[in-house]
C-alpha positions as CSV (number, residue, x, y, z in Angstrom):
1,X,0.0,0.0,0.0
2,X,1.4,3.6,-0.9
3,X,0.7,6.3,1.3
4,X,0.4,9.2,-1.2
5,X,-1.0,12.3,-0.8
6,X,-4.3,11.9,-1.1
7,X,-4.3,9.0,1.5
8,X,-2.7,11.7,4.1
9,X,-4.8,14.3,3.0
10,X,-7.9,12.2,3.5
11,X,-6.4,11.3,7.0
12,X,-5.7,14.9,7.8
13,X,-9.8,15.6,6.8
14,X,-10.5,12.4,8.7
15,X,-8.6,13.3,11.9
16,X,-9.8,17.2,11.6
17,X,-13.5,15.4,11.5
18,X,-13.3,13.7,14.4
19,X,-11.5,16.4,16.6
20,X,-14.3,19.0,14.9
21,X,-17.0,15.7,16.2
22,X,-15.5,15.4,19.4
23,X,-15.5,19.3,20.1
24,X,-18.7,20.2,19.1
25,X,-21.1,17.2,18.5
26,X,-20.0,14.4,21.1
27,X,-20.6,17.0,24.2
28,X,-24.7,17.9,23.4
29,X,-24.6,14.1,22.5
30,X,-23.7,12.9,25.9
31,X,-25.1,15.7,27.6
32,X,-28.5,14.3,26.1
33,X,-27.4,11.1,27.1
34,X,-26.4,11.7,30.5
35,X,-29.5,13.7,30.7
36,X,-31.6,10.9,29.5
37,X,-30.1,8.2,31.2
38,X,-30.5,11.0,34.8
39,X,-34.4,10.8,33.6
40,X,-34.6,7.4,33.5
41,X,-32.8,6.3,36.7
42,X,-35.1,9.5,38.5
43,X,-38.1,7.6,36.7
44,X,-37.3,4.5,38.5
45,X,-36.4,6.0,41.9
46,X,-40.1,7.5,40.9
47,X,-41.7,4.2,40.1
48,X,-40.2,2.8,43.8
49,X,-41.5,5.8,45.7
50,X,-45.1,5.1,44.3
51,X,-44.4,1.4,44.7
52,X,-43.9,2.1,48.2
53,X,-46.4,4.9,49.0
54,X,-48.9,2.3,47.4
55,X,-48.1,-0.1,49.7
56,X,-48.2,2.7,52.8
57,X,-51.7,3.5,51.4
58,X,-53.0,-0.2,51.3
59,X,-52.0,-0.6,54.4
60,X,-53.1,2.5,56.1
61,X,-56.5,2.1,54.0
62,X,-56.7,-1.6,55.7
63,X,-56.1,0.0,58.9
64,X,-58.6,2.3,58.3
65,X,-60.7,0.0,57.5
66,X,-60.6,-2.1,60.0
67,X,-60.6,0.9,62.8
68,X,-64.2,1.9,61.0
69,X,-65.5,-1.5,61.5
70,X,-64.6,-1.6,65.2
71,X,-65.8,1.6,65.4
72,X,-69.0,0.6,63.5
73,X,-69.4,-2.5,65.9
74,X,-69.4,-0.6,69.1
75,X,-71.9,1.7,67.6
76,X,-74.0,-0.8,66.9
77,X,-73.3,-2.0,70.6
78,X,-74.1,0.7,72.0
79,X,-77.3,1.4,70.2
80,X,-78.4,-1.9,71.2
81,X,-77.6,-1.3,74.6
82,X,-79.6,1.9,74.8
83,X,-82.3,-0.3,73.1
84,X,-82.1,-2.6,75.8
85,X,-82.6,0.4,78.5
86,X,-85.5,1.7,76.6
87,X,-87.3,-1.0,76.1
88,X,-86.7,-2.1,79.7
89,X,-87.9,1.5,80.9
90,X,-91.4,1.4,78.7
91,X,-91.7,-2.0,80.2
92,X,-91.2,-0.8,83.7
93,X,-93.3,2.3,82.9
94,X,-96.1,0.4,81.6
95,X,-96.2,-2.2,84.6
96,X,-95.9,1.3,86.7
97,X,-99.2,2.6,85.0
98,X,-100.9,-0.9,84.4
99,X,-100.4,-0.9,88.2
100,X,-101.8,2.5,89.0
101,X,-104.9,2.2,86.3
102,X,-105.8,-0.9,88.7
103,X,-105.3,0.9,91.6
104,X,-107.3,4.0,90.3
105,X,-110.1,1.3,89.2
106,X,-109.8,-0.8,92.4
107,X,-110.7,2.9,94.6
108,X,-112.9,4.0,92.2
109,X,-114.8,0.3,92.4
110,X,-114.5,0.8,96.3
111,X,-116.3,4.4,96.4
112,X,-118.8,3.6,94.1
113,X,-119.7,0.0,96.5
114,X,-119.3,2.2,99.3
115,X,-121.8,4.8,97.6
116,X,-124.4,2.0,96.5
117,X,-124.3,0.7,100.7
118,X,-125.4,4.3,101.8
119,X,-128.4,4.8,98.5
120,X,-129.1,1.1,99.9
121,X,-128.8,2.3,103.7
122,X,-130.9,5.4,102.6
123,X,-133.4,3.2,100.8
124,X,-134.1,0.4,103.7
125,X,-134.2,3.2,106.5
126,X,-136.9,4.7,104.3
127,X,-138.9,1.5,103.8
128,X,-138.4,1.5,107.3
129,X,-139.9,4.1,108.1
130,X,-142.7,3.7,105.7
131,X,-143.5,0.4,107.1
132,X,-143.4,1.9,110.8
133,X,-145.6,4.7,109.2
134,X,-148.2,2.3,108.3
135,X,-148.2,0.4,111.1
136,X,-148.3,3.0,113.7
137,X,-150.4,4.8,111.2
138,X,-148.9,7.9,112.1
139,X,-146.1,10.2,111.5
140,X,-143.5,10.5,113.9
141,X,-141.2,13.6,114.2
142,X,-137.8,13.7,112.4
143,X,-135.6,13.5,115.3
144,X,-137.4,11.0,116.9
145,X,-137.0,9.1,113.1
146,X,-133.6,9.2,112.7
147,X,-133.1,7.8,116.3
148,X,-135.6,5.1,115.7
149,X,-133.7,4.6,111.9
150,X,-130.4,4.7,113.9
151,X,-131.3,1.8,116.1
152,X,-132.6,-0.7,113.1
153,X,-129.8,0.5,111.1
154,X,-127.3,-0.7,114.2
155,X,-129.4,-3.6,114.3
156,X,-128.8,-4.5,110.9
Protein backbone atom coordinates (compact mmCIF):
# COMPACT_ATOMS: atom_id res chain seq x y z
CA UNK A 1 0.00 0.00 0.00
CA UNK A 2 1.38 3.63 -0.94
CA UNK A 3 0.69 6.30 1.28
CA UNK A 4 0.40 9.19 -1.19
CA UNK A 5 -1.03 12.32 -0.83
CA UNK A 6 -4.29 11.89 -1.14
CA UNK A 7 -4.28 9.00 1.49
CA UNK A 8 -2.65 11.67 4.09
CA UNK A 9 -4.85 14.27 2.97
CA UNK A 10 -7.92 12.15 3.54
CA UNK A 11 -6.38 11.31 7.00
CA UNK A 12 -5.65 14.94 7.83
CA UNK A 13 -9.76 15.63 6.83
CA UNK A 14 -10.50 12.42 8.67
CA UNK A 15 -8.60 13.30 11.90
CA UNK A 16 -9.85 17.16 11.61
CA UNK A 17 -13.49 15.42 11.54
CA UNK A 18 -13.26 13.65 14.37
CA UNK A 19 -11.49 16.39 16.58
CA UNK A 20 -14.27 19.05 14.91
CA UNK A 21 -17.05 15.67 16.16
CA UNK A 22 -15.49 15.36 19.41
CA UNK A 23 -15.47 19.33 20.15
CA UNK A 24 -18.71 20.24 19.10
CA UNK A 25 -21.09 17.16 18.51
CA UNK A 26 -20.01 14.38 21.11
CA UNK A 27 -20.64 16.99 24.16
CA UNK A 28 -24.69 17.86 23.37
CA UNK A 29 -24.64 14.15 22.46
CA UNK A 30 -23.66 12.88 25.92
CA UNK A 31 -25.09 15.71 27.59
CA UNK A 32 -28.48 14.27 26.09
CA UNK A 33 -27.45 11.11 27.08
CA UNK A 34 -26.42 11.66 30.52
CA UNK A 35 -29.54 13.71 30.74
CA UNK A 36 -31.64 10.95 29.48
CA UNK A 37 -30.08 8.23 31.22
CA UNK A 38 -30.54 11.05 34.78
CA UNK A 39 -34.37 10.76 33.57
CA UNK A 40 -34.57 7.41 33.50
CA UNK A 41 -32.80 6.27 36.66
CA UNK A 42 -35.10 9.49 38.54
CA UNK A 43 -38.06 7.57 36.66
CA UNK A 44 -37.29 4.47 38.49
CA UNK A 45 -36.39 5.98 41.85
CA UNK A 46 -40.15 7.50 40.95
CA UNK A 47 -41.67 4.25 40.11
CA UNK A 48 -40.21 2.80 43.80
CA UNK A 49 -41.54 5.81 45.67
CA UNK A 50 -45.08 5.10 44.27
CA UNK A 51 -44.43 1.41 44.73
CA UNK A 52 -43.88 2.15 48.24
CA UNK A 53 -46.38 4.91 48.97
CA UNK A 54 -48.92 2.27 47.39
CA UNK A 55 -48.13 -0.14 49.68
CA UNK A 56 -48.15 2.71 52.79
CA UNK A 57 -51.72 3.52 51.37
CA UNK A 58 -52.99 -0.21 51.25
CA UNK A 59 -52.01 -0.58 54.42
CA UNK A 60 -53.07 2.52 56.05
CA UNK A 61 -56.52 2.07 53.96
CA UNK A 62 -56.70 -1.59 55.73
CA UNK A 63 -56.05 -0.04 58.93
CA UNK A 64 -58.64 2.27 58.32
CA UNK A 65 -60.71 -0.04 57.50
CA UNK A 66 -60.60 -2.07 60.04
CA UNK A 67 -60.65 0.93 62.81
CA UNK A 68 -64.15 1.92 60.98
CA UNK A 69 -65.49 -1.52 61.52
CA UNK A 70 -64.58 -1.63 65.21
CA UNK A 71 -65.79 1.61 65.38
CA UNK A 72 -68.95 0.63 63.46
CA UNK A 73 -69.42 -2.49 65.91
CA UNK A 74 -69.39 -0.57 69.12
CA UNK A 75 -71.94 1.73 67.63
CA UNK A 76 -74.05 -0.76 66.94
CA UNK A 77 -73.33 -2.03 70.64
CA UNK A 78 -74.15 0.70 72.05
CA UNK A 79 -77.25 1.42 70.20
CA UNK A 80 -78.39 -1.91 71.16
CA UNK A 81 -77.59 -1.32 74.60
CA UNK A 82 -79.62 1.92 74.77
CA UNK A 83 -82.35 -0.33 73.11
CA UNK A 84 -82.14 -2.60 75.76
CA UNK A 85 -82.61 0.35 78.46
CA UNK A 86 -85.53 1.74 76.58
CA UNK A 87 -87.27 -1.03 76.14
CA UNK A 88 -86.70 -2.15 79.72
CA UNK A 89 -87.92 1.45 80.88
CA UNK A 90 -91.35 1.42 78.67
CA UNK A 91 -91.68 -1.98 80.23
CA UNK A 92 -91.19 -0.77 83.73
CA UNK A 93 -93.34 2.26 82.85
CA UNK A 94 -96.12 0.38 81.58
CA UNK A 95 -96.23 -2.20 84.62
CA UNK A 96 -95.94 1.29 86.70
CA UNK A 97 -99.21 2.63 85.04
CA UNK A 98 -100.86 -0.95 84.43
CA UNK A 99 -100.40 -0.90 88.21
CA UNK A 100 -101.83 2.55 89.01
CA UNK A 101 -104.87 2.22 86.35
CA UNK A 102 -105.80 -0.93 88.71
CA UNK A 103 -105.29 0.92 91.57
CA UNK A 104 -107.35 3.99 90.34
CA UNK A 105 -110.15 1.32 89.21
CA UNK A 106 -109.82 -0.76 92.40
CA UNK A 107 -110.68 2.92 94.59
CA UNK A 108 -112.89 4.00 92.24
CA UNK A 109 -114.76 0.27 92.36
CA UNK A 110 -114.46 0.78 96.29
CA UNK A 111 -116.29 4.45 96.40
CA UNK A 112 -118.77 3.60 94.13
CA UNK A 113 -119.66 0.00 96.48
CA UNK A 114 -119.26 2.22 99.28
CA UNK A 115 -121.82 4.81 97.63
CA UNK A 116 -124.41 1.96 96.51
CA UNK A 117 -124.27 0.73 100.66
CA UNK A 118 -125.39 4.31 101.81
CA UNK A 119 -128.36 4.77 98.54
CA UNK A 120 -129.06 1.07 99.94
CA UNK A 121 -128.77 2.26 103.67
CA UNK A 122 -130.92 5.37 102.60
CA UNK A 123 -133.37 3.20 100.81
CA UNK A 124 -134.13 0.40 103.65
CA UNK A 125 -134.24 3.19 106.52
CA UNK A 126 -136.89 4.71 104.29
CA UNK A 127 -138.92 1.49 103.78
CA UNK A 128 -138.43 1.48 107.35
CA UNK A 129 -139.86 4.08 108.09
CA UNK A 130 -142.66 3.71 105.66
CA UNK A 131 -143.52 0.43 107.11
CA UNK A 132 -143.38 1.91 110.77
CA UNK A 133 -145.60 4.69 109.24
CA UNK A 134 -148.18 2.27 108.33
CA UNK A 135 -148.20 0.42 111.07
CA UNK A 136 -148.26 2.98 113.66
CA UNK A 137 -150.40 4.80 111.17
CA UNK A 138 -148.86 7.91 112.08
CA UNK A 139 -146.14 10.22 111.50
CA UNK A 140 -143.50 10.49 113.87
CA UNK A 141 -141.25 13.64 114.22
CA UNK A 142 -137.79 13.73 112.41
CA UNK A 143 -135.61 13.46 115.33
CA UNK A 144 -137.37 10.96 116.85
CA UNK A 145 -137.03 9.09 113.08
CA UNK A 146 -133.64 9.17 112.73
CA UNK A 147 -133.11 7.79 116.27
CA UNK A 148 -135.60 5.13 115.70
CA UNK A 149 -133.74 4.56 111.90
CA UNK A 150 -130.43 4.70 113.93
CA UNK A 151 -131.30 1.80 116.07
CA UNK A 152 -132.65 -0.73 113.08
CA UNK A 153 -129.80 0.51 111.06
CA UNK A 154 -127.34 -0.75 114.23
CA UNK A 155 -129.37 -3.64 114.27
CA UNK A 156 -128.84 -4.52 110.92
Amino acid sequence: MEINATFLGQAVAFLIFVVLCMKYVWPPLMDVLEKRQKEIADGLSNAEKAKKNLELAKSNASDTLRNAKEEAQKIIDEAQKQRSMILDRAAEEATNEKNRIIDSAKAEIEAERNKAREELRAEVIALAVAGAEKILDKKMDSSSDHQMVKKIVDSL
